[in-house]
KEGUKE-669015 format. One record per residue (C-alpha): residue number from 1; x, y, z. Coordinates in nm, 2 decimals. Layout:
// residues N
<node><num>NUM</num><xx>X</xx><yy>Y</yy><zz>Z</zz></node>
...
//
This chain:
// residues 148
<node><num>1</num><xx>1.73</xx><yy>0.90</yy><zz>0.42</zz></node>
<node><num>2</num><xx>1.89</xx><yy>1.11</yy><zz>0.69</zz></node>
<node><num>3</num><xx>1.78</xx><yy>1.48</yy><zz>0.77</zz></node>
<node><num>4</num><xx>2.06</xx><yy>1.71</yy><zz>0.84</zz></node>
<node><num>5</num><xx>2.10</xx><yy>1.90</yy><zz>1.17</zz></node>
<node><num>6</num><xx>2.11</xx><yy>2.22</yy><zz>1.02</zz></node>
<node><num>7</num><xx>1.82</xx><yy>2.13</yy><zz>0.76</zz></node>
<node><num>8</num><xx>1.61</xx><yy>2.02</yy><zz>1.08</zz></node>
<node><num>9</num><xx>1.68</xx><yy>2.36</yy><zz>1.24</zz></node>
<node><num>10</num><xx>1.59</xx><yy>2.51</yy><zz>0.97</zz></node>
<node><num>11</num><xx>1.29</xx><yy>2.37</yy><zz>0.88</zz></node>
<node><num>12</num><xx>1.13</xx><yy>2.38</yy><zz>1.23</zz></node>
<node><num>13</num><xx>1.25</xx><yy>2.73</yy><zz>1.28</zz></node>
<node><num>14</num><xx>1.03</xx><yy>2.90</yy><zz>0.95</zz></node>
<node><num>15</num><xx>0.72</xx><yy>2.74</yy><zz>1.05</zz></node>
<node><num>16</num><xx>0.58</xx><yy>3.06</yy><zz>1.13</zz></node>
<node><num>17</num><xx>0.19</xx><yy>2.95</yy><zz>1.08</zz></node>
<node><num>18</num><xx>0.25</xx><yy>2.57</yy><zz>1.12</zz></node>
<node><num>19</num><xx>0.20</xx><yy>2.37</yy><zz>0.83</zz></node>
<node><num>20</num><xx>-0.06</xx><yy>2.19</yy><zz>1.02</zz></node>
<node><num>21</num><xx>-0.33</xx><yy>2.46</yy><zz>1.07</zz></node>
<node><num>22</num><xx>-0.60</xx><yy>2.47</yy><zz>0.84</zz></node>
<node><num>23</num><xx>-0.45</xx><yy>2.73</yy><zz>0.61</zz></node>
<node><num>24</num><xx>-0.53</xx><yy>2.67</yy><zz>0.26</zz></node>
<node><num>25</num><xx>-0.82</xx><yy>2.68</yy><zz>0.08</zz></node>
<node><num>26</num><xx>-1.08</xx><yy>2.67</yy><zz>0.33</zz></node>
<node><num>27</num><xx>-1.22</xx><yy>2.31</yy><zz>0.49</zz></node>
<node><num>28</num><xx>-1.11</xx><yy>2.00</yy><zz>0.34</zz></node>
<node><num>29</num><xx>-1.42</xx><yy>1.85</yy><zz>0.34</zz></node>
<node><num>30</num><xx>-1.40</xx><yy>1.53</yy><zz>0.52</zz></node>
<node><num>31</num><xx>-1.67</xx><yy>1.32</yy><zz>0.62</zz></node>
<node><num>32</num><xx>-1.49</xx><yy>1.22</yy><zz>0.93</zz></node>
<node><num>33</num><xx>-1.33</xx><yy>1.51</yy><zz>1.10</zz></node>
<node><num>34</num><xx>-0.93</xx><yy>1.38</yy><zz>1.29</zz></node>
<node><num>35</num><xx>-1.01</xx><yy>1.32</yy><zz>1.65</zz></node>
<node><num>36</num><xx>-0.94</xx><yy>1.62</yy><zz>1.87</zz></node>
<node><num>37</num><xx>-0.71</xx><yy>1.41</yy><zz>2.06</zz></node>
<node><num>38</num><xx>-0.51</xx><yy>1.34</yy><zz>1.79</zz></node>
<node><num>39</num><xx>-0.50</xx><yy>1.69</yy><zz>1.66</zz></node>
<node><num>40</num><xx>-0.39</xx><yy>1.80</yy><zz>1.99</zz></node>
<node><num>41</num><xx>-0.05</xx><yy>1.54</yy><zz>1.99</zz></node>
<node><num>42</num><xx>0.03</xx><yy>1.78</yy><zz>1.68</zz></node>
<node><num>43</num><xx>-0.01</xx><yy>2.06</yy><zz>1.86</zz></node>
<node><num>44</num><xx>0.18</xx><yy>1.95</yy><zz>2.13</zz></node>
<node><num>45</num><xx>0.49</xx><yy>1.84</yy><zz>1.93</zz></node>
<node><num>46</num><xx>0.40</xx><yy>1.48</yy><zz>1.99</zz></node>
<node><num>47</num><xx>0.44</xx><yy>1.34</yy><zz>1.65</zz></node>
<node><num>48</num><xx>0.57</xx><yy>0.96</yy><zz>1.72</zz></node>
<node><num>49</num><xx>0.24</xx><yy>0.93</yy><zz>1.93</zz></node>
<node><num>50</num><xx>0.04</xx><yy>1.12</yy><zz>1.67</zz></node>
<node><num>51</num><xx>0.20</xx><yy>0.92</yy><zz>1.40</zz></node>
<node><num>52</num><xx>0.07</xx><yy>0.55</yy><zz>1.52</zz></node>
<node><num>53</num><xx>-0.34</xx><yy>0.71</yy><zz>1.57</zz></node>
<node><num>54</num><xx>-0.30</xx><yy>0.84</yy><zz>1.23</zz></node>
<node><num>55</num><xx>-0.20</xx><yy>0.55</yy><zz>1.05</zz></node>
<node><num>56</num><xx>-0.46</xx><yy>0.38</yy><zz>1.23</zz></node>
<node><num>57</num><xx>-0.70</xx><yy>0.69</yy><zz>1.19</zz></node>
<node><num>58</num><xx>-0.64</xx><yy>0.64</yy><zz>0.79</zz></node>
<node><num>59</num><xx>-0.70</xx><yy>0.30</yy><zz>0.76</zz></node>
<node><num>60</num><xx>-1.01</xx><yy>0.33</yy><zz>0.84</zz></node>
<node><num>61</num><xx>-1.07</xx><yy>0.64</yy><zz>0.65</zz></node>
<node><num>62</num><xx>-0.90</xx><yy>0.65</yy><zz>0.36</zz></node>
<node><num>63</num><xx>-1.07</xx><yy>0.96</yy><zz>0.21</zz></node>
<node><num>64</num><xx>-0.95</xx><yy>1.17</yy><zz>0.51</zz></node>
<node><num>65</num><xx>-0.73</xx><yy>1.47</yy><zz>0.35</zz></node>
<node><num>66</num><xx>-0.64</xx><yy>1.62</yy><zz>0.72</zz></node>
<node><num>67</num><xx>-0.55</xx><yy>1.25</yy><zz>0.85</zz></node>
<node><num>68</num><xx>-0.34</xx><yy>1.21</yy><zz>0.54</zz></node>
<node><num>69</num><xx>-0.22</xx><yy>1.56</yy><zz>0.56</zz></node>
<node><num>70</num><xx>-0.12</xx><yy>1.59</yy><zz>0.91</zz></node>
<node><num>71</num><xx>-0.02</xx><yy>1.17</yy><zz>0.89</zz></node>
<node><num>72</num><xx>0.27</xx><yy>1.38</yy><zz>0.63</zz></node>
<node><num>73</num><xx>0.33</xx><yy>1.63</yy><zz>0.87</zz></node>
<node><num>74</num><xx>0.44</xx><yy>1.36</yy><zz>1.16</zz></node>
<node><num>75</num><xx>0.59</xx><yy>1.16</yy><zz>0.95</zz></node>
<node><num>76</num><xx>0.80</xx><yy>1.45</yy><zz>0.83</zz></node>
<node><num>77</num><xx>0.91</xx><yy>1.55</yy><zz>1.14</zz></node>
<node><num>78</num><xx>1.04</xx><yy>1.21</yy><zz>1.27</zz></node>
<node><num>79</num><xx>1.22</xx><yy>1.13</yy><zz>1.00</zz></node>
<node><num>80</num><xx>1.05</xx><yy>0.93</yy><zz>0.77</zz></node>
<node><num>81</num><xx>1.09</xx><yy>1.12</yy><zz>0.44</zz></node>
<node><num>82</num><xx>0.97</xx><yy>0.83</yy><zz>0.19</zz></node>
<node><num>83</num><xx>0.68</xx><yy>0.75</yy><zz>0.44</zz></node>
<node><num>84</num><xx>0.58</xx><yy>1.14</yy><zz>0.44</zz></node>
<node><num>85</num><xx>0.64</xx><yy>1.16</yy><zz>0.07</zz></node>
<node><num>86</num><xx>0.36</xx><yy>0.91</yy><zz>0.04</zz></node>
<node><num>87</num><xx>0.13</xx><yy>1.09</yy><zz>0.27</zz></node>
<node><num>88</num><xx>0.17</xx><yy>1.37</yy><zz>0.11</zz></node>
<node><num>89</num><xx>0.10</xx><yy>1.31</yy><zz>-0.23</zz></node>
<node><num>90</num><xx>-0.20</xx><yy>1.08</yy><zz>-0.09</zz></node>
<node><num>91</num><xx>-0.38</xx><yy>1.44</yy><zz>0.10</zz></node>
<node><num>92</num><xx>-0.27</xx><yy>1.63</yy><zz>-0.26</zz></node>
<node><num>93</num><xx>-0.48</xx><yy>1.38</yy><zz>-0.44</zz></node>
<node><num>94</num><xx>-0.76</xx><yy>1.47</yy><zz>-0.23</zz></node>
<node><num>95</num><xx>-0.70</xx><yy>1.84</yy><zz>-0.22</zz></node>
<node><num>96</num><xx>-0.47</xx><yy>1.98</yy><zz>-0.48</zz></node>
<node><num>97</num><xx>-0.49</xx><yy>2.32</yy><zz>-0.37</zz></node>
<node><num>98</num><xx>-0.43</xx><yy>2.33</yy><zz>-0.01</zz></node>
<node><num>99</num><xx>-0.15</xx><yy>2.58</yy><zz>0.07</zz></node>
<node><num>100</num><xx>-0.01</xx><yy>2.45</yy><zz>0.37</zz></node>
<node><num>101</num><xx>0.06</xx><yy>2.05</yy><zz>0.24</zz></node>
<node><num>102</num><xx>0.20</xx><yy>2.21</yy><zz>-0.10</zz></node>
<node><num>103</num><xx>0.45</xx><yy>2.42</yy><zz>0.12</zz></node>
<node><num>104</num><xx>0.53</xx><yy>2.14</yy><zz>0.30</zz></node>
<node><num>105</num><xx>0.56</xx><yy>1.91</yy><zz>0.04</zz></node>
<node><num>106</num><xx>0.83</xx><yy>2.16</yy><zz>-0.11</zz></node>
<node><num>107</num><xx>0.96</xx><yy>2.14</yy><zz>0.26</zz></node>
<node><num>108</num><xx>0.99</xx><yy>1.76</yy><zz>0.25</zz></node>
<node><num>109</num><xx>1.20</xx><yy>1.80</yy><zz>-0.13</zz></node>
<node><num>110</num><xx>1.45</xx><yy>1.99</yy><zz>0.00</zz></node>
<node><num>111</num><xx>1.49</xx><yy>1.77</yy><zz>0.28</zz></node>
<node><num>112</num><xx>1.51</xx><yy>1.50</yy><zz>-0.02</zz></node>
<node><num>113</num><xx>1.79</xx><yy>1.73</yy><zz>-0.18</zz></node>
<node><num>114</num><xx>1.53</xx><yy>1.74</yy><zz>-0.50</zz></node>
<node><num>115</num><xx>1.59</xx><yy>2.13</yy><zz>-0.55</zz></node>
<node><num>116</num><xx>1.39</xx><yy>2.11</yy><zz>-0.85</zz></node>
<node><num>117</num><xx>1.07</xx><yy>1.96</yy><zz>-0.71</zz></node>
<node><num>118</num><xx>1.08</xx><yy>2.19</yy><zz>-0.43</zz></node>
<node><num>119</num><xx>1.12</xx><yy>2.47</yy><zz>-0.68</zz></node>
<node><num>120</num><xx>0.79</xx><yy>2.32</yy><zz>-0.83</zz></node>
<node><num>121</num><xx>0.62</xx><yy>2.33</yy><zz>-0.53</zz></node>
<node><num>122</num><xx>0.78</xx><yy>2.67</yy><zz>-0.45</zz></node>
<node><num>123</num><xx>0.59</xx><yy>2.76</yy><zz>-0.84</zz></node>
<node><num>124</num><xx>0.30</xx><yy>2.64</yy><zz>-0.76</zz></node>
<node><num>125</num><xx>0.24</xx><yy>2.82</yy><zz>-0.39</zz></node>
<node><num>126</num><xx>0.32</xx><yy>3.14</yy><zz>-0.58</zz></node>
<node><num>127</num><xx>0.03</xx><yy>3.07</yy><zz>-0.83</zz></node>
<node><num>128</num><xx>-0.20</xx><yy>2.97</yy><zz>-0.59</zz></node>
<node><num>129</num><xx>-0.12</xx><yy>3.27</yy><zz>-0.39</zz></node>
<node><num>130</num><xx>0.15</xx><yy>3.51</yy><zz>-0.47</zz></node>
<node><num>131</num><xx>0.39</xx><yy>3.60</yy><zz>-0.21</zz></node>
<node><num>132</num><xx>0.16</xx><yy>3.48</yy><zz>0.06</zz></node>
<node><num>133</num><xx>0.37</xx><yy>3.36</yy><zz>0.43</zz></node>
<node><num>134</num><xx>0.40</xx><yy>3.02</yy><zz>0.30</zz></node>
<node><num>135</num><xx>0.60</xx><yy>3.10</yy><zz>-0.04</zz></node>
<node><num>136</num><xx>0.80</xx><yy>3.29</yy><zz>0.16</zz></node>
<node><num>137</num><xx>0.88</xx><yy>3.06</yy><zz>0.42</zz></node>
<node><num>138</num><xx>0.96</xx><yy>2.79</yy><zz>0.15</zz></node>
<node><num>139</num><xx>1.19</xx><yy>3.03</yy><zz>-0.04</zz></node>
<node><num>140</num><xx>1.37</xx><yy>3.12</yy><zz>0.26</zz></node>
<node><num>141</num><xx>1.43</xx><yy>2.75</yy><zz>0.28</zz></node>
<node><num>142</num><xx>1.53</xx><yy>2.69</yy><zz>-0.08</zz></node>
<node><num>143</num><xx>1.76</xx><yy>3.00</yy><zz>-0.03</zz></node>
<node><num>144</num><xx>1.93</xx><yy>2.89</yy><zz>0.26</zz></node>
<node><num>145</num><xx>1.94</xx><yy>2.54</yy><zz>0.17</zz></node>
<node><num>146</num><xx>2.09</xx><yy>2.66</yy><zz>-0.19</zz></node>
<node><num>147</num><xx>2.29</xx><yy>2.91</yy><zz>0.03</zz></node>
<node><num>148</num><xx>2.42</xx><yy>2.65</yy><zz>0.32</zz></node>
//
């Protein structure tokens, strides 16, 4: 499925804390922490390249929630919306409760056009904490994307 210019825009313009810090609920707990290298083609913008060392960073580490959660990210941001949908609900299955990967998960469901699961996600942020900056960055999505 195709992203929509506008929708790109969008989407990369409310990541005010990137979705791929460590916001959340604390450390995820890995027993292998994601190579600096690779973490640093994230921070860079370099997502194709991070993309192909995280699928290969997985493989072998299946129990990873950040190589899962920033595999999403990338995957997200090139365009692969069933590939990051995977991803995504791979790192929730690890860590339920991490802030950033639910907002971008509700993120990923607009980009889907599923208002309803983004909503959910949207629902869920707020319970885990309130109006915090990442509930409010996905309901300025949801509203513009419902607004658009």
């Amino acid at each position: 499925m195709k992203i929509s210019i506008p929708l790109v825009v969008l989407l990369s313009s409310v990541l005010i804390t990137p979705v791929w810090s460590d916001n959340g609920s604390g450390g995820s707990g890995d027993p292998k922490p994601v190579p600096h290298h690779i973490q640093h083609l994230i921070d860079t913008g370099n997502y194709q390249k991070a993309k192909k060392k995280l699928r290969y960073f997985v493989r072998g580490e299946k129990s990873s929630f950040n190589g899962w959660r920033l595999l999403a990210i990338s995957q997200l941001k090139t365009g692969q919306l069933e590939a990051s949908l995977k991803s995504h609900r791979k790192a929730l299955n690890l860590n339920s409760t991490h802030i950033g990967t639910i907002r971008s998960l509700g993120e990923l469901y607009v980009a889907l056009g599923d208002e309803k699961e983004a909503e959910n996600q949207l629902n869920r942020l707020e319970y885990l904490c309130g109006t915090c900056e990442d509930y409010l960055a996905l309901n300025l999505v949801l509203s513009s994307e419902n607004n658009g």
